[in-house]
TIGU-190072 format. One record per residue (C-alpha): residue in three letters; x, y, z. Coordinates in steps of 0.25 Angstrom, whole numbers. Layout:
BEGIN
<'ALA', <X, Y, Z>>
...
//
This chain:
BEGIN
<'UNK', <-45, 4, -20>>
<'UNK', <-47, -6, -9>>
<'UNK', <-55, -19, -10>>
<'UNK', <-56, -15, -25>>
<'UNK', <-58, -27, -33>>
<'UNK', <-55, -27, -50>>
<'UNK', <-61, -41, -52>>
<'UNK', <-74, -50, -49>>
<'UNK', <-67, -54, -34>>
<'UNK', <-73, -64, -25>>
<'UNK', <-82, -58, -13>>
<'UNK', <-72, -57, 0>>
<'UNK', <-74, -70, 8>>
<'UNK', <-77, -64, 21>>
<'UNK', <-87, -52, 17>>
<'UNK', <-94, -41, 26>>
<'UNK', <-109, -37, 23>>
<'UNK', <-112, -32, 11>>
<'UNK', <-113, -18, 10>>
<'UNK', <-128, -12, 8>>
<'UNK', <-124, -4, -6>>
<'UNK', <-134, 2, -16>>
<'UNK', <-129, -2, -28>>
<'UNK', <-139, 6, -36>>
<'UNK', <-133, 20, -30>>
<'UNK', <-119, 14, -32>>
<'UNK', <-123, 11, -46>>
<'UNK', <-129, 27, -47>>
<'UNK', <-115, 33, -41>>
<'UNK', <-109, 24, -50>>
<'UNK', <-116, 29, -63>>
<'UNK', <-113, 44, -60>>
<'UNK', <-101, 41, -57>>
<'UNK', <-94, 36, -67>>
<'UNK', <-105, 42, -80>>
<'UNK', <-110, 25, -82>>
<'UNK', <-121, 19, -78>>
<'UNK', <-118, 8, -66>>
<'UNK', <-126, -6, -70>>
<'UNK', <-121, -14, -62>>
<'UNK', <-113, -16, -48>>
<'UNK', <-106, -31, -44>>
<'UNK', <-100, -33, -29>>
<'UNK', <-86, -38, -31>>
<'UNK', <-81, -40, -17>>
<'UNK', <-86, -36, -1>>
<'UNK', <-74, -35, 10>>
<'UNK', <-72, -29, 23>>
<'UNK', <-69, -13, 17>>
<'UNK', <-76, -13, 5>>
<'UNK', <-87, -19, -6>>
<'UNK', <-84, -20, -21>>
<'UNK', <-93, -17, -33>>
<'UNK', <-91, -17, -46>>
<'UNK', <-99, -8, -55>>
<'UNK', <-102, -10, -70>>
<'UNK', <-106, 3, -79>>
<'UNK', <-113, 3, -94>>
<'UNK', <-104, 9, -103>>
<'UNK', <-103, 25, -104>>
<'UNK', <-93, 34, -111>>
<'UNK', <-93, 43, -100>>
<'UNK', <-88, 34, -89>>
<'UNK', <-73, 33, -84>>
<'UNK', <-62, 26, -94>>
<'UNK', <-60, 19, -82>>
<'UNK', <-74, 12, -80>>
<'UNK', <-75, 9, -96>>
<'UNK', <-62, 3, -96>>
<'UNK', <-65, -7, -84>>
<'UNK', <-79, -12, -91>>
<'UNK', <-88, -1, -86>>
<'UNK', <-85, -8, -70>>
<'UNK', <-79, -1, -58>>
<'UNK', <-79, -3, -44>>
<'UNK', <-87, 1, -33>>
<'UNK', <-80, 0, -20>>
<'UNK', <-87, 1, -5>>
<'UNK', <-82, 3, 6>>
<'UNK', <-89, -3, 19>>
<'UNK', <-90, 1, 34>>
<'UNK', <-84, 16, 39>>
<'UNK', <-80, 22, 27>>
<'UNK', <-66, 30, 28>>
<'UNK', <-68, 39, 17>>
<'UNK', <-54, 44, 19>>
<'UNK', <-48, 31, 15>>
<'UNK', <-56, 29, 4>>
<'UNK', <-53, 45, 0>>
<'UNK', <-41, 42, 0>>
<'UNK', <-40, 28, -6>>
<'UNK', <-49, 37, -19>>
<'UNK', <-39, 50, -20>>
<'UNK', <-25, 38, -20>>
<'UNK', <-33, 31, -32>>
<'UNK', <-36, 44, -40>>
<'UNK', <-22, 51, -36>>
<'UNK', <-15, 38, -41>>
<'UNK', <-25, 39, -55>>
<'UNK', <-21, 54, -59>>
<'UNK', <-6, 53, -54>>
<'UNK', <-1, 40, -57>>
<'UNK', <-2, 28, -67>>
<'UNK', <-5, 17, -57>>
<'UNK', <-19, 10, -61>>
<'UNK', <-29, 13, -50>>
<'UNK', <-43, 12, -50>>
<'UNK', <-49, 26, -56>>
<'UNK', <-61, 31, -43>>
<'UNK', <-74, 34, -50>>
<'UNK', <-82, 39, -37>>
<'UNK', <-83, 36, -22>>
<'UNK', <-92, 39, -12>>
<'UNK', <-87, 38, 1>>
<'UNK', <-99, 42, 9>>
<'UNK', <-103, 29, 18>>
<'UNK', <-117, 34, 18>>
<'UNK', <-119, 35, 3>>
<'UNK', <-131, 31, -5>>
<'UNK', <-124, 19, -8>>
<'UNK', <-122, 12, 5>>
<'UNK', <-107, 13, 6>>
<'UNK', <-94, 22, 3>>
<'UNK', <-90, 17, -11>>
<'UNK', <-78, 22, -24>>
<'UNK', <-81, 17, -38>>
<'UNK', <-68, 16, -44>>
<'UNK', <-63, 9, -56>>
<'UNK', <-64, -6, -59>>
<'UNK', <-48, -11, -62>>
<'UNK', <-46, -24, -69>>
<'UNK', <-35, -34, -66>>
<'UNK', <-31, -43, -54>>
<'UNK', <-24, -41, -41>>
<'UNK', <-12, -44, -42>>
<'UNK', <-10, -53, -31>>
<'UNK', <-20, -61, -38>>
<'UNK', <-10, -62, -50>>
<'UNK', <4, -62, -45>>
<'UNK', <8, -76, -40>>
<'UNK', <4, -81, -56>>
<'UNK', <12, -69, -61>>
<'UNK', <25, -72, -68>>
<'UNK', <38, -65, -64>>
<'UNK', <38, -56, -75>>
<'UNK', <24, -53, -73>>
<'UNK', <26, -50, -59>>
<'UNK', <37, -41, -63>>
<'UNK', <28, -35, -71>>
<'UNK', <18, -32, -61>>
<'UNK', <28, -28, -51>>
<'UNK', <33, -18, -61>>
<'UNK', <19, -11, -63>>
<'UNK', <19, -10, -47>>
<'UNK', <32, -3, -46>>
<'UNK', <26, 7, -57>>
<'UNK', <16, 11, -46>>
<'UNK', <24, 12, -34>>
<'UNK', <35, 22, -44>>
<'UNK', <20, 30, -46>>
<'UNK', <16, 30, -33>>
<'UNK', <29, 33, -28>>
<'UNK', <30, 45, -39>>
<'UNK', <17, 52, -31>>
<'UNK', <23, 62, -20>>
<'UNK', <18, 67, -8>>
<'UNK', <21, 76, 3>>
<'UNK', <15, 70, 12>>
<'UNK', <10, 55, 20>>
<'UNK', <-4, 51, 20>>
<'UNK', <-17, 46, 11>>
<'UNK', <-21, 53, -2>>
<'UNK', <-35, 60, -1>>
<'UNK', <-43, 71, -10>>
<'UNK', <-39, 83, 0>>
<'UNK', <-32, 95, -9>>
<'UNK', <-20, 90, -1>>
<'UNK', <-21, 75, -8>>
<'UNK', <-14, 69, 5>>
<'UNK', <-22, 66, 18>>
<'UNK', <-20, 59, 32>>
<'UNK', <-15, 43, 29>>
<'UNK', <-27, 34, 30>>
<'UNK', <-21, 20, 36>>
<'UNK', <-29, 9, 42>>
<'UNK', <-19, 10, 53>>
<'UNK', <-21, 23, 57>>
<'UNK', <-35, 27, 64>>
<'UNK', <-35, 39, 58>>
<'UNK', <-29, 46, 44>>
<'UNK', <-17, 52, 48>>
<'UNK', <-6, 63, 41>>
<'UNK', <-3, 67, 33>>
<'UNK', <10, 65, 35>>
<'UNK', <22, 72, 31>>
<'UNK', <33, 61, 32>>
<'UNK', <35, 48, 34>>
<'UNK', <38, 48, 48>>
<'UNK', <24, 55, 52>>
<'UNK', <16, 45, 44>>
<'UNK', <23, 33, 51>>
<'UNK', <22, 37, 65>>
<'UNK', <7, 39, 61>>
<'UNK', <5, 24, 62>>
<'UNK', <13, 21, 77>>
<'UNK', <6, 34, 81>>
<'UNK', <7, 34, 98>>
<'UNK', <-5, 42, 97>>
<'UNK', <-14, 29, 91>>
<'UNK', <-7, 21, 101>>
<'UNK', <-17, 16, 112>>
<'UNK', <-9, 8, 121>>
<'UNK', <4, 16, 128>>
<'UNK', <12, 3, 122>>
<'UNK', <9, 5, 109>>
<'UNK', <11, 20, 110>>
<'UNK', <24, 16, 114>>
<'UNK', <28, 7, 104>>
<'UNK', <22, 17, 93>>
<'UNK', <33, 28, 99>>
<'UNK', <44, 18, 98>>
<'UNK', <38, 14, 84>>
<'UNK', <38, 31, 78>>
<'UNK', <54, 32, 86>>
<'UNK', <58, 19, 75>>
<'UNK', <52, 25, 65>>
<'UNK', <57, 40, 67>>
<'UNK', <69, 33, 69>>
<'UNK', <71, 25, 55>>
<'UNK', <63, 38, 47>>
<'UNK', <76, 46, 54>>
<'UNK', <86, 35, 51>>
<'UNK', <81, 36, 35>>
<'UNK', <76, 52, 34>>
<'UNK', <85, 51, 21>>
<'UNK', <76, 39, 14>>
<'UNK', <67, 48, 3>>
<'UNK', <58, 35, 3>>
<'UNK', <55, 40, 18>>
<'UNK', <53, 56, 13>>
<'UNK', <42, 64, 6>>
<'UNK', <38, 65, -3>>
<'UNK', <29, 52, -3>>
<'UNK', <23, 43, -10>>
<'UNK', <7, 38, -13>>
<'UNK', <10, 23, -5>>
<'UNK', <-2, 12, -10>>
<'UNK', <-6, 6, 6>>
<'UNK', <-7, -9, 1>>
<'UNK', <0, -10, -13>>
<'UNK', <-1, -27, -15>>
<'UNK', <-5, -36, -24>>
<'UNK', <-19, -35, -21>>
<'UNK', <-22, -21, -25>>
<'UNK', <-13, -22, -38>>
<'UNK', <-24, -24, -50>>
<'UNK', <-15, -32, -64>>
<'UNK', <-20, -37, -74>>
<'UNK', <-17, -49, -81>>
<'UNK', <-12, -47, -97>>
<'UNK', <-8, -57, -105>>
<'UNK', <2, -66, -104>>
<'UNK', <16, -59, -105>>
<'UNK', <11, -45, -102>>
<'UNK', <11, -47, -88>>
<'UNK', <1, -41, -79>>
<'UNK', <-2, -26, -79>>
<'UNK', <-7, -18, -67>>
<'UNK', <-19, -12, -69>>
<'UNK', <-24, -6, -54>>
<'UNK', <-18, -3, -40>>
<'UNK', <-31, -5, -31>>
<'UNK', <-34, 0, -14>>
<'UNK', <-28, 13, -11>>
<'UNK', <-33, 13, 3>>
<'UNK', <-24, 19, 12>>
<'UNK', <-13, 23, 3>>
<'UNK', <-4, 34, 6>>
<'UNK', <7, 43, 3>>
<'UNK', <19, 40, 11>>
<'UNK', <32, 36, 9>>
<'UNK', <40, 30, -3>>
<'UNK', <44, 19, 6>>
<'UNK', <32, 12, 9>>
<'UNK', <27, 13, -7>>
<'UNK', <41, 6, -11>>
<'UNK', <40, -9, -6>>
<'UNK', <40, -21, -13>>
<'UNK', <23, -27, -15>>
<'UNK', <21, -37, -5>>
<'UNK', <18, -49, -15>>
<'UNK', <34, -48, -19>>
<'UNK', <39, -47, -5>>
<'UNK', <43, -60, 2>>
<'UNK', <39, -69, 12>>
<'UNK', <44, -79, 18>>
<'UNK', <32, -91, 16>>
<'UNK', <34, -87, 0>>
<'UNK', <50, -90, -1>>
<'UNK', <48, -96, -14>>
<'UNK', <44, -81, -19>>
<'UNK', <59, -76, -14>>
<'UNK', <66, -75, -26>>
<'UNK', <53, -72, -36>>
<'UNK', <50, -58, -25>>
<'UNK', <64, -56, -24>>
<'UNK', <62, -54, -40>>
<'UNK', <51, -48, -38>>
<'UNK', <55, -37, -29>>
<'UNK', <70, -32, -38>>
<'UNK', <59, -32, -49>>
<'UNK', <50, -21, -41>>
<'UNK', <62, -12, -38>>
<'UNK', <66, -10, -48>>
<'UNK', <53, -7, -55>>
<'UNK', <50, 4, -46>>
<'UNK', <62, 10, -46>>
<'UNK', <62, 9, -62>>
<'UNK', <48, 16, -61>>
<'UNK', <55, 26, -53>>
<'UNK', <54, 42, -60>>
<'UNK', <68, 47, -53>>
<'UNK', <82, 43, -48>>
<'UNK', <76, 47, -35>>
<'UNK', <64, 41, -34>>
<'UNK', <73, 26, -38>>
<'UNK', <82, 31, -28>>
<'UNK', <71, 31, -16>>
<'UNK', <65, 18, -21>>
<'UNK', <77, 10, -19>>
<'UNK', <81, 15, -6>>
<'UNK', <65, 13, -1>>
<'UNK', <67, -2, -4>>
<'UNK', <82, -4, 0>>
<'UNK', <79, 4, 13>>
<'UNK', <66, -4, 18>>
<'UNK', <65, -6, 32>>
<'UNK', <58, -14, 43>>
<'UNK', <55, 0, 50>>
<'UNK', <45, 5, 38>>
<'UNK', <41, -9, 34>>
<'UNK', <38, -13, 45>>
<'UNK', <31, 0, 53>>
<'UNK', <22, -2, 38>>
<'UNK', <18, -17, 42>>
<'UNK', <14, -13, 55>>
<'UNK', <8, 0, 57>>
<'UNK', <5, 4, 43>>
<'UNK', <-5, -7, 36>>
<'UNK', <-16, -11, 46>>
<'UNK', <-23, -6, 58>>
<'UNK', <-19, -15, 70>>
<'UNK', <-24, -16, 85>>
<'UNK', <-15, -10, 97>>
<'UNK', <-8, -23, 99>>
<'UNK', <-5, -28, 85>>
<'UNK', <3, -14, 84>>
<'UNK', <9, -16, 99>>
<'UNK', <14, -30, 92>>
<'UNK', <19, -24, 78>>
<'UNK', <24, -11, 86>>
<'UNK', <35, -18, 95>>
<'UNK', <38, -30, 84>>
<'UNK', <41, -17, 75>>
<'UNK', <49, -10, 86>>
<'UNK', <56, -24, 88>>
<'UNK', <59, -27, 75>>
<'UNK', <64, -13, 73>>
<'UNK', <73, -13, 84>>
<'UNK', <79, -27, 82>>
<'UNK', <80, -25, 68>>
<'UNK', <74, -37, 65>>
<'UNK', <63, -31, 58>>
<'UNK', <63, -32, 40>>
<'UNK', <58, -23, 31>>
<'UNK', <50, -36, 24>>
<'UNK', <46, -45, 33>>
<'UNK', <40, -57, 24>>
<'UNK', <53, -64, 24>>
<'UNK', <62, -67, 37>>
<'UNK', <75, -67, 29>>
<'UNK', <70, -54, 21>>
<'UNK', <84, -46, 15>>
<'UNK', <84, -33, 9>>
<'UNK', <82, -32, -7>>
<'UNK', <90, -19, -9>>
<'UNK', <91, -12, -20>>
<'UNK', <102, -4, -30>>
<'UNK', <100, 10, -33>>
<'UNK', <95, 5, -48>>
<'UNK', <85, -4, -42>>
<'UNK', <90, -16, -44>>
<'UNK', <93, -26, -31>>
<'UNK', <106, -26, -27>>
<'UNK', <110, -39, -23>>
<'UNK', <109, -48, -10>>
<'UNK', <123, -46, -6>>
<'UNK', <121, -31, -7>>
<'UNK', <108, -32, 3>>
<'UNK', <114, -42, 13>>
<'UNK', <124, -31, 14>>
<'UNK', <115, -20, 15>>
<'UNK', <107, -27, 26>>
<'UNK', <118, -28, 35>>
<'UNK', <120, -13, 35>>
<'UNK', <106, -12, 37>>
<'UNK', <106, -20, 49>>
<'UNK', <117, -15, 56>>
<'UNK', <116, -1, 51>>
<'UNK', <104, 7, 51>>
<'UNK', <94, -4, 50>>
<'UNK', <86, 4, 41>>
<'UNK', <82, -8, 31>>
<'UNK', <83, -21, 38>>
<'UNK', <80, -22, 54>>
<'UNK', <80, -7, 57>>
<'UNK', <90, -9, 67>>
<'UNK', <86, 5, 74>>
<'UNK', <89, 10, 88>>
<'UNK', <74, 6, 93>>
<'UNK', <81, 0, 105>>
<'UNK', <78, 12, 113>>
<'UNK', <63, 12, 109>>
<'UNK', <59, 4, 122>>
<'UNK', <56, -9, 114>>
<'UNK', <54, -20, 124>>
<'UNK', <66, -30, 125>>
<'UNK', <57, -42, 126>>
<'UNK', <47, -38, 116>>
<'UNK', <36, -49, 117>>
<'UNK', <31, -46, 104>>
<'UNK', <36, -52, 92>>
<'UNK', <34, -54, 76>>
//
């Protein structure tokens, strides 16, 4: 859940007000809900969306496994400002569907009241209190073999979440449907659900958001690109129904490990902050975590990620149930592409202002259409990694050949050399990365 903290944190350095809570009701709500008595309730951390509590209980037999198993202590979490209910709705039914259909360790929701004029001063969720540490707190002292290890329970969630099929693109929710509008901090408004890929991305370069009749302009020639490489790759079942339960922001930070012993390596023990997570295509679940990916100031981390990443693959793809489901994986990474990658960086993560997206939209157009563009864009001499049908990477000669088919072919993978020349782009584009 977002802003959730599993340990005694620091308070944020730049911290709003304090919001005006009565802890005494918390503490009622608190003791019904969960059949022990709250004693006791500590302020872990104040940000910009949210304030942490944690609560301690006495003992009872007839409270949750969960709540005896972390020391009679859960989390109480509250979220300030305009409450959207529908986000937090959501953010609740993707933590409960991942509990009763899957293995991955999330936090168990004990009650929520999202009313932002309750007794208690402020929409709130109670939820369980997970041990362990984020992992981008662990991960630079880990060893190779640890990281491995680490990477290997990751790639055990992304085969689960990618073993969770629906028909259709949008946010989970408790309708008898289970699948609402996609709730994104870059749309104004919910929007779907969608029935294919194609539907959700235009969503985002929507003429009808467009205020300015440039923009508008550039969002028709953004949706032609796009209809245009989903045509050029109507085979790719990584681009097709059904789909997939997608995590919005799966990092480091919202990984929960603990540390074991020496030689036992760590062990995952929660994945944390469901906020605006989706069901949509295979494609965006299946990318390398961006603490493995390179970049060009870290050089010195090349051959250790390079490692790192032949590691990943093929832990997903031996965490794979079915010849098919292997066979999607590999082509997903083998076929990335500046075109999705992209058109995620810069119309899918954040709510920008009217010129930021006139900026991103013509450099998008641009890079498209010169084929200059790269799927990753950390590193400037960035190559494909490609992989064999077994998961193994195949070796450098075999990618440097494949990049100059790429290139001058289809340009599916590298520059997407597509016809955008037509498009209306401006020659002397003045805008540049």
């Amino acid at each position: 859940m977002s802003s959730y903290s599993s340990a005694d944190e620091a308070y944020d350095s730049d911290e709003p007000p304090e919001l005006e809570l009565n802890l005494g009701r918390l503490m009622d709500h608190a003791s019904r809900a969960l059949n022990a008595k709250c004693i006791g309730a500590k302020k872990l951390t104040r940000g910009a969306s949210h304030e942490i509590f944690t609560l301690q209980f006495q003992e009872a037999a007839e409270a949750p496994a969960s709540l005896a198993q972390a020391g009679f202590y859960c989390v109480a979490r509250f979220t300030r400002g305009d409450s959207n209910s529908a986000k937090s709705l959501s953010e609740i039914a993707t933590a409960r569907y991942l509990k009763r259909f899957t293995e991955i360790p999330v936090p168990e929701i004990y009650y929520h009241d999202l009313d932002v004029d309750n007794d208690v001063g402020a929409p709130f969720v109670l939820m369980e209190k997970i041990p362990g540490r984020r992992l981008h707190s662990l991960w630079d002292d880990l060893s190779l073999e640890n990281k491995k290890s680490a990477l290997s329970q990751i790639a055990s969630v992304l085969a689960q979440l990618a073993a969770l099929q629906f028909d259709q693109i949008g946010s989970l929710d408790d309708s008898e449907h289970g699948i609402g509008p996609v709730i994104s901090p870059c749309l104004e408004q919910p929007k779907g659900p969608f029935q294919s890929t194609g539907e959700y991305l235009r969503s985002f370069v929507s003429t009808e958001s467009a205020e300015s009749p440039e923009l508008k302009n550039l969002f028709h020639q953004t949706q032609e690109s796009i209809d245009q490489f989903l045509t050029r790759n109507d085979h790719a079942a990584y681009l097709q129904p059904p789909f997939c339960l997608i995590h919005a922001d799966f990092d480091a930070q919202n990984m929960l490990f603990l540390e074991l012993e020496v030689g036992s390596g760590p062990r995952l023990v929660g994945l944390i902050d469901f906020e605006y997570a989706y069901t949509g295509p295979l494609h965006f679940l299946y990318e390398y975590p961006i603490f493995i990916q390179d970049v060009s100031w870290s050089k010195e981390l090349y051959a250790e990620n390079a490692v790192l990443r032949a590691h990943f693959v093929r832990a997903i793809y031996e965490a794979l149930p079915t010849p098919d489901a292997r066979s999607t994986f590999i082509a997903s990474m083998n076929e990335k592409s500046f075109a999705m990658s992209a058109f995620s960086n810069s119309f899918m993560t954040m709510k920008c202002s009217e010129k930021t997206l006139i900026n991103s939209v013509t450099n998008y157009i641009k890079d498209l259409r010169d084929g200059t563009g790269l799927p990753y864009s950390g590193r400037l001499d960035y190559t494909p990694e490609l992989y064999s049908h077994e998961g193994y990477p195949l070796p450098t000669d075999t990618t440097a050949k494949r990049e100059t088919q790429d290139s001058a072919g289809d340009g599916i993978r590298l520059g997407e050399s597509s016809p955008l020349g037509d498009l209306g782009m401006d020659e002397d584009g003045d805008l540049s990365k």
